[in-house]
C-alpha positions as CSV (number, residue, x, y, z in Angstrom):
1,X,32.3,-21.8,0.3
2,X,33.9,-18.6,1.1
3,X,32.4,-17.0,4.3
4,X,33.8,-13.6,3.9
5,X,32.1,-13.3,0.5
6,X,28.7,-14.7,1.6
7,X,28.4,-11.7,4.3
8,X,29.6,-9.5,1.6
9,X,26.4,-10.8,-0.4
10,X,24.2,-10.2,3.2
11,X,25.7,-6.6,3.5
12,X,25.3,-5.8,-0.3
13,X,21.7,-7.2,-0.4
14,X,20.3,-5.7,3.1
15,X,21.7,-2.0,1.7
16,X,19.9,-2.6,-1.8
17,X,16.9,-3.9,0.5
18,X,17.2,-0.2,3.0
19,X,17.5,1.4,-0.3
20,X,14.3,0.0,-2.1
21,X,12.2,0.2,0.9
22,X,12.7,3.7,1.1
23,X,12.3,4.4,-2.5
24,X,8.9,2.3,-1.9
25,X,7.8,4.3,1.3
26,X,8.2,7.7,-1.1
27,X,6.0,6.4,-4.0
28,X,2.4,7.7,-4.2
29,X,0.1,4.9,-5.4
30,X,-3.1,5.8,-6.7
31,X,-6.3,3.5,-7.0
32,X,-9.5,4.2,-8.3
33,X,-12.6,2.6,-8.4
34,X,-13.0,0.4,-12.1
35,X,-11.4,3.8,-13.9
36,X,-14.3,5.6,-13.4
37,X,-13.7,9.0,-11.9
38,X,-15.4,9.2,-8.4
39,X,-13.8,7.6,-6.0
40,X,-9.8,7.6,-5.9
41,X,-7.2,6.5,-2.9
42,X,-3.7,7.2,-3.0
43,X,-1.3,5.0,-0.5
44,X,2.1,5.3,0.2
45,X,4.6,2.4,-0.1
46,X,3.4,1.0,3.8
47,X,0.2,0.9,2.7
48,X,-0.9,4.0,4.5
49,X,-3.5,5.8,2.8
50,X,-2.4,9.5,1.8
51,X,-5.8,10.7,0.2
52,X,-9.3,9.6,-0.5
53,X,-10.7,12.1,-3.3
54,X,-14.9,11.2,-3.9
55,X,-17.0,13.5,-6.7
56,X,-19.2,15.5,-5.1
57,X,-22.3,14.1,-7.6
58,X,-21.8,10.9,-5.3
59,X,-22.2,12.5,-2.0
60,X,-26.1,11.9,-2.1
61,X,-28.0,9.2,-0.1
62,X,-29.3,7.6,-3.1
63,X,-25.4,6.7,-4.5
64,X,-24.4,5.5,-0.3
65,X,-24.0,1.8,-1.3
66,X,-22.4,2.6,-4.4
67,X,-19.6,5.2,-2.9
68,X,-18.7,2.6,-0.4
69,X,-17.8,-0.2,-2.9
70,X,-16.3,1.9,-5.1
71,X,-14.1,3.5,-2.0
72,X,-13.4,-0.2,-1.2
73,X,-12.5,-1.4,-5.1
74,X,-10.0,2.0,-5.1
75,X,-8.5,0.6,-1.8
76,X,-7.8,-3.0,-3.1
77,X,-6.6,-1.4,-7.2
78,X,-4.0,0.9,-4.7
79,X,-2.8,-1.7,-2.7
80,X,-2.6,-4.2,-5.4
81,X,-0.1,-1.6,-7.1
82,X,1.7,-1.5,-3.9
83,X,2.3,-4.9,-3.4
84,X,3.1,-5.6,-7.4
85,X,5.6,-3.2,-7.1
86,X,6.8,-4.4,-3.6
87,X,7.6,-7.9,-4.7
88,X,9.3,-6.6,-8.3
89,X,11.7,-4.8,-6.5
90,X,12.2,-6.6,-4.1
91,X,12.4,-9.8,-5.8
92,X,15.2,-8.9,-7.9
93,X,17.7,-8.2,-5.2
94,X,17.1,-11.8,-3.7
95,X,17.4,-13.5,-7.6
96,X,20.3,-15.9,-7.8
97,X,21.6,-16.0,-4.0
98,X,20.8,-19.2,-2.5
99,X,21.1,-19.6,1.5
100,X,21.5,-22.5,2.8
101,X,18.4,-24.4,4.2
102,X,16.0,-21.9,2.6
């Protein structure tokens, strides 16, 4: 086993790692509640929400309940993109390098 390559891999994988979690951190995702438009959440890449957008035809009493799942199922379809996209660009660096006792 050469050690001098195997921290070449390291170095070559933690860059492409920096460089993907930035590119993730600058990605808008956007979520909304079963495709319907009324309630819509976009996150960033650290799962920080940017924007929540909600119709105005669902601000009365009578649609309460109903806003605050559909805020909550435009959450989840946001983050959901976010960690989908996490792990598929992510998961490619790491393909094919095997560390010892991992």
């Amino acid at each position: 086993m050469d050690l001098q390559k195997l921290m070449q891999q390291a170095q070559k994988m933690q860059n492409d790692m920096a460089k993907i979690e930035e590119e993730l951190a600058g990605t808008v995702y956007t979520g909304n509640s079963s495709g319907v438009d009324g309630v819509t959440i976009k996150l960033n890449g650290h799962n920080e929400v940017l924007e929540v957008t909600i119709a105005e035809e669902l601000m009365d009493k009578e649609n309460r309940e109903m806003l605050q799942d559909m805020v909550l199922v435009a959450f989840n379809d946001a983050q959901e993109k976010v960690a989908k996209d996490r792990e598929e660009k992510l998961g490619s660096i790491t393909q094919g390098v095997n560390f010892p006792g991992m």
